[in-house]
N, C-alpha and C positions, 0 to 999 in steps of 0.2 A: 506449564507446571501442572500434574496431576491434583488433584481436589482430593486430599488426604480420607474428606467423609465416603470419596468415591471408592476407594476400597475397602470399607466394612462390608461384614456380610449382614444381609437381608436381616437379620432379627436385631442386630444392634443400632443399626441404623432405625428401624423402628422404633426400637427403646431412648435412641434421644431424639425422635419426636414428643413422647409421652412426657421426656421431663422437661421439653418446651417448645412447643409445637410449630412456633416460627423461631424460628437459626439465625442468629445476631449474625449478619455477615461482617461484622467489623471484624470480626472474634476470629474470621479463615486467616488472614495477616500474620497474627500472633500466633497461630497453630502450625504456620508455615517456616519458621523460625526455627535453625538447626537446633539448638537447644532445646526447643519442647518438640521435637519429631523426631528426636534420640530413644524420647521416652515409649517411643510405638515398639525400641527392640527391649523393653525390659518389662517381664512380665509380672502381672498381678499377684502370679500365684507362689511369688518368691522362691521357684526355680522346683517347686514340685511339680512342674509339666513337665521337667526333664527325665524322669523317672515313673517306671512302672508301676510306682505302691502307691499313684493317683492316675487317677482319668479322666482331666477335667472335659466337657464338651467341647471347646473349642478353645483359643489363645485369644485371650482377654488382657491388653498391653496399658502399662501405667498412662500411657497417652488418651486410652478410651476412657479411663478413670479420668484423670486428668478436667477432658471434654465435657466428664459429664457430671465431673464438680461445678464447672464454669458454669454448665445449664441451668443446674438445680437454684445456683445462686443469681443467675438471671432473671428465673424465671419469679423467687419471689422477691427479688430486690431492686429487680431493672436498674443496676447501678453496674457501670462499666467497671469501677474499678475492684469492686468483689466479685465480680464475674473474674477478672484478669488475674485475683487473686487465688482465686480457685482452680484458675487453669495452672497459674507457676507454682500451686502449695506443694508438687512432688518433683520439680524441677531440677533437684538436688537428689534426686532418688537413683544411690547406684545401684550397678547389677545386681540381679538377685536379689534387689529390694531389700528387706527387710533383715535378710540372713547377714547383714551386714552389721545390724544390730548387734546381730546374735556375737559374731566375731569380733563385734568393741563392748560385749561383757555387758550389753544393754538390752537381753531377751524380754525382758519384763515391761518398760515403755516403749522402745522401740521409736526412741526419738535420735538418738546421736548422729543422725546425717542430715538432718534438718540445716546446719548450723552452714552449710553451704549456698545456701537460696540465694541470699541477696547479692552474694558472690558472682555466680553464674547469670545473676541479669544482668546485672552490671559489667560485667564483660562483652554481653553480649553487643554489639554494634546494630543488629537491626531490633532488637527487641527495645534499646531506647531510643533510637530515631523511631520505635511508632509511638513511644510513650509521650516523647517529649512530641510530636505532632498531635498528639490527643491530650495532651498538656496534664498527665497524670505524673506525679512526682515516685520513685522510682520504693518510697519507704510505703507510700498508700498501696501495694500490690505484693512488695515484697513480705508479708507478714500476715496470714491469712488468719491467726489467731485473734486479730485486731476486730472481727469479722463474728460476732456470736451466731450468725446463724450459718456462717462456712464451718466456725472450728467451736468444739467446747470439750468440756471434764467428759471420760466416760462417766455412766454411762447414757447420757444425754444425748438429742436426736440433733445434729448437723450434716448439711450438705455431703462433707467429706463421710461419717459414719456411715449415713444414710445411702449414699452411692454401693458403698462397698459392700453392704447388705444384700440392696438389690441385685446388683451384676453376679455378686455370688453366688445368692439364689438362683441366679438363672446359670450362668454359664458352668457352675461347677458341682453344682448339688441336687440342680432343677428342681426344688421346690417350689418358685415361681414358675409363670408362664409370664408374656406379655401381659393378657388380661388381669391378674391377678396385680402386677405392679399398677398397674394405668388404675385398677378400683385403688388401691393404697395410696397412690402419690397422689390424685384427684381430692384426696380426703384431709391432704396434712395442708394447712395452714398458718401462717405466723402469731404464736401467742407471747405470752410474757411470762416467765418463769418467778421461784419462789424468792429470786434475786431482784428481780425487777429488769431484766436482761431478757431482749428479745431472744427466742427458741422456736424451733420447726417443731408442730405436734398435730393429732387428730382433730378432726371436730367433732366424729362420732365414737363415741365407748365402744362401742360392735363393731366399729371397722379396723380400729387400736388395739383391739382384745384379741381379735381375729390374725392381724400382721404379726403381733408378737407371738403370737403362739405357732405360727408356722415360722417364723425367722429364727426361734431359737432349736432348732434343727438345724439350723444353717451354724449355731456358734460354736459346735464342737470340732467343726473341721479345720478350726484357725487357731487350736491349741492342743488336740489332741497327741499318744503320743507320736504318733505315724508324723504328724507336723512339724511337732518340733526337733523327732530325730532327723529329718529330709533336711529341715533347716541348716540345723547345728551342723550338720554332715557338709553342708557348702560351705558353711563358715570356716569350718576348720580346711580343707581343701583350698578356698581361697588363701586364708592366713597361712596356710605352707610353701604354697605358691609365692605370696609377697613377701615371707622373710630367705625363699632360695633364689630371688631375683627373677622370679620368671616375669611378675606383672607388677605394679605398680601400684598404689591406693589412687592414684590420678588415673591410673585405666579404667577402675570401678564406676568414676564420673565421666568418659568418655563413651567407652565401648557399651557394645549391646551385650545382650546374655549370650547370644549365642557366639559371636567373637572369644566371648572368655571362653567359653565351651573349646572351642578349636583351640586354644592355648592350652588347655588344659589334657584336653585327647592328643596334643601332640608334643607335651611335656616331654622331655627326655629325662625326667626321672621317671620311671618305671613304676615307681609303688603309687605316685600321685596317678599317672592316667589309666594306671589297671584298678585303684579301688575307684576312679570315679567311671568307669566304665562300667562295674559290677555294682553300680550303684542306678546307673541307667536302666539297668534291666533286671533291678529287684522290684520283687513286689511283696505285698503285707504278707505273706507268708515267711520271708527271710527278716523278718522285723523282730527283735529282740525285745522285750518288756517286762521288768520285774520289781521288787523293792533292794534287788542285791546286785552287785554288779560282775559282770561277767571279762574279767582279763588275757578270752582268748582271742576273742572278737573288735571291732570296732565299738565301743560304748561309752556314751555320757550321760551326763545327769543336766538339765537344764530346765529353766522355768522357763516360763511364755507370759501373753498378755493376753489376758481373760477378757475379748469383747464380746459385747453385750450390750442390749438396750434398754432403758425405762424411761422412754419419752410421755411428755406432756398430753392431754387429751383434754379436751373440754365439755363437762358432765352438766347440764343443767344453767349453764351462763357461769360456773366455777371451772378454777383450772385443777386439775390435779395430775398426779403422778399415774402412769396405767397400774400400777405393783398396788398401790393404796386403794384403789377402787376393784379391782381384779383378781377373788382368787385365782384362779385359772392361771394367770401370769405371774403370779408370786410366786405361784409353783413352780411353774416353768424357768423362773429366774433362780429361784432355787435348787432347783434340778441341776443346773449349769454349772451354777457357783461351785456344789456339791460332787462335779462331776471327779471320778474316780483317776488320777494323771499315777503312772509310775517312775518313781525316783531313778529307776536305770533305765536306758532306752539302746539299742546297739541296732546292729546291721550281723546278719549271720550269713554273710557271702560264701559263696557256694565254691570259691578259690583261694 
């Protein structure tokens, strides 16, 4: 059997050194398990690498997320079973990720496919012959919210936020480099929040001050409107596809991205694989944006989900907020918040 870490490329393989520099080999077992090596066909970037109006660096698959939720939660908890929970938190994550959301009328949390997790372990045959050999009970792993420093409220700094940040930065926006995460992740350590709940945060104000202020560069690409039109534009394509019988809501939790792809390019309805084909090779010039909306074109109107960070920092032997000690980052969180989004969003395909 191929060693799953053996086929990343050279920079991501790097990057989960940094976020734990020796590799729990317990953890290759449970990576190898057809259920969490599904997740290597469905990507991060919820189906806008399949089109020209992004360009991400390279393909970045919910499995290397996944990996490197398990990491982060190893690295500061050395507890197997919030490592495991970290690895199964997106296990239930169908095609296109998030656009799946978008297509059960849930743009704005982008929780509604969660509600499968416990489901899919529990079916799975070898994922509980290794639970129950490592004598972990099947509810300690299925529920990673149970976990404050895997899961918490935006906009607070966890495993899972914190992951997504970083690969982002690097693989889709290059704001980071490697060096630049290894200074950042080197600096966050376990505090205790204004709940009395453990949370992931700095230990230096300049190093806090500094992360946030380049990360929030990174938040407008996960709700802008070029985003959430790409999105909604799968949603709905998918959801035409599943009410004319092509695919199934149980294919979204089987198949990879690109499987639906070929179902959908080889649709014999005609209108679905010619606008998703003119959707593959649009780019922000064909992007439609206004406060009114346009009835000749493809056009919607949809919200998103505004993430963002204001993690913990510790100033002087106090804990505080980085926004409360930080003009700099107030701003920058405000800038965000404040950012300009248009009520219509279309596709002006050129057929």
């Amino acid at each position: 059997m191929i060693n799953y870490l053996d086929t990343l490329n050279d920079e991501i393989k790097e990057y989960l050194k940094i976020l734990s520099p020796e590799f729990p080999k317990w953890l290759l077992e449970y990576i190898h398990t057809p259920e969490v090596l599904r997740l290597d066909g469905v990507g991060m970037s919820c189906g806008t690498l399949y089109t020209k109006v992004y360009n991400d660096k390279y393909y970045y698959s919910s499995l290397m997320h996944s990996i490197a939720v398990a990491l982060i939660n190893w690295h500061f908890s050395k507890d197997k079973k919030q490592t495991l929970a970290g690895l199964f938190h997106d296990i239930a994550t169908p095609t296109f990720k998030h656009c799946i959301d978008f297509m059960n009328g849930d743009s704005e949390k982008q929780e509604s496919t969660e509600q499968r997790t416990e489901q899919i372990i529990k079916n799975s045959k070898e994922i509980m012959k290794l639970l129950k050999r490592d004598n972990i009970k099947l509810e300690e792993v299925s529920d990673y919210h149970i976990y404050p420093i895997a899961d918490n409220d935006t906009p607070k700094l966890s495993s899972d936020r914190l992951e997504y940040n970083l690969s982002g930065a690097l693989y889709q926006t290059r704001v980071f480099d490697l060096k630049d995460i290894e200074k950042y992740y080197n600096n966050i350590i376990v505090l205790e929040n204004e709940e009395s709940i453990q949370e992931i945060g700095f230990k230096d104000l300049d190093i806090c001050e500094e992360f946030i202020h380049k990360i929030s560069k990174v938040w407008p690409r996960w709700i802008e409107d070029e985003d959430r039109l790409c999105m909604q534009f799968i949603a709905d394509i998918i959801k035409s596809m599943n009410q004319k019988g092509y695919i199934s809501i149980d294919d979204l939790y089987n198949k990879t991205d690109k499987e639906i792809i070929d179902l959908i390019e080889n649709c014999e309805d005609l209108q679905i694989n010619n606008l998703f084909k003119q959707f593959e090779v649009a780019t922000r010039r064909d992007v439609y944006k206004s406060d009114f909306p346009n009835p000749q074109i493809y056009c919607t109107s949809v919200k998103g989900k505004k993430r963002y960070l204001n993690p913990l920092v510790k100033v002087d032997d106090k804990i505080y907020r980085i926004n409360d000690v930080s003009p700099l980052v107030k701003k920058d969180i405000q800038n965000f918040l404040n950012m300009k989004l248009h009520k219509y969003i279309g596709f002006n395909f050129k057929n």
